[in-house]
N, C-alpha and C positions, 0 to 999 in steps of 0.2 A: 528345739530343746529335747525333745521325744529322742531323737536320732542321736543326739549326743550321750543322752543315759543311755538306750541300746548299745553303744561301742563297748565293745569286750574291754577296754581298759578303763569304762570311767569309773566304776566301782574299786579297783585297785586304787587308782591314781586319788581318787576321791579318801577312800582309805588313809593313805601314805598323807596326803594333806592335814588331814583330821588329827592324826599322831605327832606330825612335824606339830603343826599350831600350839596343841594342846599342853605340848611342851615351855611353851611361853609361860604359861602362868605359874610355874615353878621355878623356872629358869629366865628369867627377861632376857638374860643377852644367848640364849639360846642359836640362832641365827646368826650371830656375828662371826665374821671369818677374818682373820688376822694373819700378817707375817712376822713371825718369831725366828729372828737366825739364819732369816731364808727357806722358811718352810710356813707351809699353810696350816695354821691348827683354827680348830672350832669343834662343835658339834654336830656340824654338819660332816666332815672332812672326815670324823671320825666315825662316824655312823657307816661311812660310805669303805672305811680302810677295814675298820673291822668285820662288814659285810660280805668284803671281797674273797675269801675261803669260802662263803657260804655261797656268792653266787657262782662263781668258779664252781661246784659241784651241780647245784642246782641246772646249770647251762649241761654237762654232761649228762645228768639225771633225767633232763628236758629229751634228749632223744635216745634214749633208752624208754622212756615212757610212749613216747611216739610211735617206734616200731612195737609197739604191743606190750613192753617189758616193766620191768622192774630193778632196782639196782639196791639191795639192804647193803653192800658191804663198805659201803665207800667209805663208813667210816672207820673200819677198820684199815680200809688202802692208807687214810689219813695217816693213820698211828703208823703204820709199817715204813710209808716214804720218812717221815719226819723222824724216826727211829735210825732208820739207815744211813740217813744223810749224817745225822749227828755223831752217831758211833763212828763213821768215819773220818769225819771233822776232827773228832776228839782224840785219836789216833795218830795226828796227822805233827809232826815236829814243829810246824808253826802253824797255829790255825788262821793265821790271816793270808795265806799263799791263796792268792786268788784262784791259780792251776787245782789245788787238792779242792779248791770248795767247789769249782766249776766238775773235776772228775766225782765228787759226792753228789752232789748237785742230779747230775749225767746218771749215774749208777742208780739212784731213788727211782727219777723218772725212766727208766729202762724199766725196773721193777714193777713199778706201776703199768708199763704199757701189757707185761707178760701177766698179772694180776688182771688188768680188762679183758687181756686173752684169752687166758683161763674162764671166765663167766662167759664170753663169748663163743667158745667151745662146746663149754658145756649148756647152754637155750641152743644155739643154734646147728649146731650139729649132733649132740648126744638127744637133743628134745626133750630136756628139763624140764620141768614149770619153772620160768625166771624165778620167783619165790624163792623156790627152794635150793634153785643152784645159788643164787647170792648170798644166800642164809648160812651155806657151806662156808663159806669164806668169809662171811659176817663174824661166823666164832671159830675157824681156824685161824684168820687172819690178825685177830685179838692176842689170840695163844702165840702167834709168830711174832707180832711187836713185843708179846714180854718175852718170848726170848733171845731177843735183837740186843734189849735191854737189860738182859739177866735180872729183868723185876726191878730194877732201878728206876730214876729219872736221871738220864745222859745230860753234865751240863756243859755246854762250850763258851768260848769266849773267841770271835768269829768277828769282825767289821765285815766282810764283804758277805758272810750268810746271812747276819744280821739285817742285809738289804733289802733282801725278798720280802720280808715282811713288817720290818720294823722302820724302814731306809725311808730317803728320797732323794726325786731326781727330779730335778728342774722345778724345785720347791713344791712339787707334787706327792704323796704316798707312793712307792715306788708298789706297791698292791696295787694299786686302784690301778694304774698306767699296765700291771701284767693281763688285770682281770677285762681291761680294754679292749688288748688284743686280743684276749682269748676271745671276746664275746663278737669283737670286731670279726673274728679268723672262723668262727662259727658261724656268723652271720653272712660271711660271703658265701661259703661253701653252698649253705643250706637256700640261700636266696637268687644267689648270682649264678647258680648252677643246678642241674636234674636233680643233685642230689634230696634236697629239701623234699621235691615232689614224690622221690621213688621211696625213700622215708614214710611219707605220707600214704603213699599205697601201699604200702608193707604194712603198715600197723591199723590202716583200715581190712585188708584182706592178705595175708600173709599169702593164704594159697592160692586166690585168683590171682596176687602179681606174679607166684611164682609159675602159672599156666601163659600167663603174660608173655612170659620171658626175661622177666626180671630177677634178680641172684638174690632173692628172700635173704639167703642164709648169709650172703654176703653182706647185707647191710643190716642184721641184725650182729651181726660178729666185729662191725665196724663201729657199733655204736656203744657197743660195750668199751672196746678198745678208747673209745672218746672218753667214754666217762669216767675209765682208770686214771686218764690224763690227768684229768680234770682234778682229780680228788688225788694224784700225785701232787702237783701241784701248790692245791691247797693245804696237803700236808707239810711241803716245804715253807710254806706264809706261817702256819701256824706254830712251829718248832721254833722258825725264826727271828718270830715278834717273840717270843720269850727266854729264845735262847737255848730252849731244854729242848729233850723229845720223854715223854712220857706215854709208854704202850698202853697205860691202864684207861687212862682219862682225853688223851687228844682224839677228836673227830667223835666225842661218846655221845650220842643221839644226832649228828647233823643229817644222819639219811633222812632222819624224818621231819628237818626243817626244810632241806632240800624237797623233799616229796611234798611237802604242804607250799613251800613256794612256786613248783609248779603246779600247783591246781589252783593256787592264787591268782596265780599269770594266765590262767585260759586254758591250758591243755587236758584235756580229757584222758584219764587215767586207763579210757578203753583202747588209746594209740587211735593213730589219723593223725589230726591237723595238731598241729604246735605254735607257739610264742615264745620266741628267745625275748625278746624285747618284754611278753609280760614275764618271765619268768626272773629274771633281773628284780619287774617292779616288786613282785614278790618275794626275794630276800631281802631287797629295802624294807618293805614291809615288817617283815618278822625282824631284823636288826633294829630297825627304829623301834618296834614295838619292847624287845628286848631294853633298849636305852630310855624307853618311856616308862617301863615298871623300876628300872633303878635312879628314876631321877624324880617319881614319886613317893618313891620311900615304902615301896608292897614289899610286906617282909618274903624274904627268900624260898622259906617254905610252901607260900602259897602260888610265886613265879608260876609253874608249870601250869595250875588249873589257870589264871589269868590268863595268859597266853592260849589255852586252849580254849577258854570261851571266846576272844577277840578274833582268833582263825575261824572260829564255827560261825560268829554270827559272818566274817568278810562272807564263807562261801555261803551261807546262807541268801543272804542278798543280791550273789552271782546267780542262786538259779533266780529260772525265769517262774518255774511253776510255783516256788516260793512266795515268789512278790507276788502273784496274781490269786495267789490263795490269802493274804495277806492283805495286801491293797485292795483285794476284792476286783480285779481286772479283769473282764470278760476278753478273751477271742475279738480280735477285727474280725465283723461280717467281712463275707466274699464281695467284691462288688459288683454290683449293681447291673444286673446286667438291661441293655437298652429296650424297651418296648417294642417288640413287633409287633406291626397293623398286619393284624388276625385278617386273613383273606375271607371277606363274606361267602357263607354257604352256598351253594346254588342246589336249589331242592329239586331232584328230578321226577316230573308228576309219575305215578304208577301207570 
C-alpha cells in the first residue's frame, strides 16, 4: 500500500476520482453515458471533449517545461490560429468546400509552426530567458489576433470546420480522437525513441549535454516548434466548437491552466524528467474541477479563488516534504547494517 501512494500518479488519479464522485451528489446520473443520434453524450464525454484544447497545449507545454523552458504565449497562438482560420473561412464563396477549410485549416497551422519558431529562435539561439521571449508574443500576438479580426468576433457557418471541435466520428468527439493522436504521436517520439532521453538531458544540464555532444539548441528550438503545434491546434478546436474566432477572449489564461496541469502531472518546472501521461491526468483534472464548480452552483465570481485553492492543496499533497511535515513522517533509517564479531585484542606484554 506504501508503494502504491509513493507512485507519482496516485495523488492525481486519486484527485480526478474525488471530483469525478463528488459530482454524484448533485448530479446522480452524472456517469451515465448514452447514444443519441449516433453520438456519445454524457458528462463524462464532455469533460473529456471540452478538455481536449487544454491538454493538446498542456502536451506542448509539457516539453518546453522539460528542456528548462517556459511557454506564456500559447494562448495567444490560440487566438491567432482560430482568428486566421475563420477570416478565411468567412471569405471563402462557399464555406462548406471542404478544399478552402482544409487550405484555412493548412494556413493557421503553418502559422502556428513559424510562431513556435519564433520563441524557438529567440531561448535558443538569441539566449532569452524563455519568460520573457514568450511574454514578447504573449502581448504582441494578442495585438495580432485583433487585428486578424479588426476588433470583431469573425462568425462562420462551416460543417466541415465545425468538425474539429464541435463534430464526430465514429460516434466519438472528433476532439478527443485529434487529442489522441497528438498525445499518442508525442508519446512515441518521446518514449520509443532518444528523443525523450536527450530532452531530459537538456533540461537537467543544458551545457553538460551540450559538451556531450548533444545539439542543446536543437532540441530546445524543437520543442517550442511542438508546442506552437499544439496550441495551433487547440486554437482550431476552440473557433470551431463555437463557430467564431474572437482575438480578445479565446485561449485568455489557458497558459496557465496548461502550466498547472503539468505540475499536476509530475514534471518539475526546473526541466529533466516529464510525464505526458500525467500531464493529460492534469487537464482532466482542472476540466473536471472546472465542471464540478458549475454544477455546484459557486457563484462565478468566486470560480478563480476556488479553483486556486483546489490546485494548491493537489500540489501540496504531491510534495513529499509536505506530507512529512504534516503527517509528521520521520526519514526511513539507513539499514541495518550486520554485526561484525569484533576480532579479540591480543595484548602484547612490554
Amino acid at each position: 500500500m506504501a508503494g502504491v501512494i509513493r507512485h507519482r500518479f496516485f495523488w492525481p488519479v486519486a484527485t480526478l476520482l474525488i471530483l469525478l464522485v463528488s459530482n454524484l451528489f448533485f448530479s446522480p446520473d452524472f456517469f451515465a453515458v448514452e447514444v443519441r443520434q449516433g453520438h456519445l453524450y454524457g458528462s463524462l464525454i464532455d469533460i473529456v471533449r471540452f478538455g481536449a484544447p487544454l491538454i493538446l497545449v498542456s502536451l506542448g507545454m509539457t516539453l518546453v517545461i522539460a528542456t528548462g523552458g517556459i511557454d506564456l504565449s500559447v494562448g495567444s497562438v490560440v487566438a491567432i490560429c482560430g482568428a486566421l482560420a475563420c477570416l478565411r473561412i468567412s471569405g471563402l464563396g462557399d464555406q462548406n468546400s471542404v478544399l478552402g477549410v482544409l487550405l484555412a485549416v493548412g494556413l493557421a497551422l503553418g502559422l502556428a509552426l513559424l510562431l513556435g519558431a519564433w520563441n524557438g529562435l529567440l531561448v535558443a539561439q538569441a539566449g532569452i530567458q524563455p519568460i520573457i521571449a514568450t511574454l514578447i508574443l504573449m502581448v504582441a500576438g494578442r495585438g495580432l489576433a485583433q487585428l486578424i479580426t479588426d476588433g470583431q468576433i469573425i462568425t462562420i457557418n462551416s460543417s466541415p470546420y465545425k468538425l474539429i471541435g464541435g463534430g464526430y466520428w465514429l460516434t466519438v468527439p472528433f476532439s478527443i480522437l485529434v487529442a489522441l493522436v497528438v498525445f499518442g504521436f508525442a508519446l512515441l517520439l518521446t518514449r520509443r525513441t532518444a528523443l525523450g532521453l536527450l530532452i531530459e538531458s537538456v533540461g537537467g544540464n543544458a551545457e553538460a549535454s551540450r559538451l556531450a555532444g548533444i545539439h542543446s539548441r536543437r532540441i530546445i528550438f524543437t520543442g517550442y516548434v511542438f508546442c506552437g503545434l499544439c496550441a495551433g491546434i487547440a486554437g482550431l478546436m476552440i473557433s470551431s466548437n463555437v463557430s467564431s474566432a474572437d482575438g480578445n477572449n479565446a485561449g485568455l489564461w489557458i497558459e496557465l491552466d496548461a502550466i498547472l496541469a503539468v505540475v499536476i502531472g509530475g514534471t518539475s518546472l526546473a526541466g529533466g524528467r516529464f510525464s505526458l501521461g500525467g500531464t493529460v491526468l492534469g487537464a482532466l483534472i482542472i476540466q473536471t474541477l472546472t465542471t464540478t464548480i458549475y454544477s455546484i452552483g459557486i457563484p462565478p465570481e468566486t470560480t478563480l479563488l476556488f479553483k486556486a485553492l483546489v490546485v494548491t492543496l493537489v500540489c501540496l499533497l504531491q510534495s513529499r516534504a509536505f506530507r512529512a511535515k504534516v503527517f509528521h513522517r520521520r526519514p526511513m533509517p539507513p539499514p541495518a547494517q550486520p554485526d561484525r564479531q569484533q576480532e579479540p585484542k591480543v595484548e602484547v606484554p612490554a
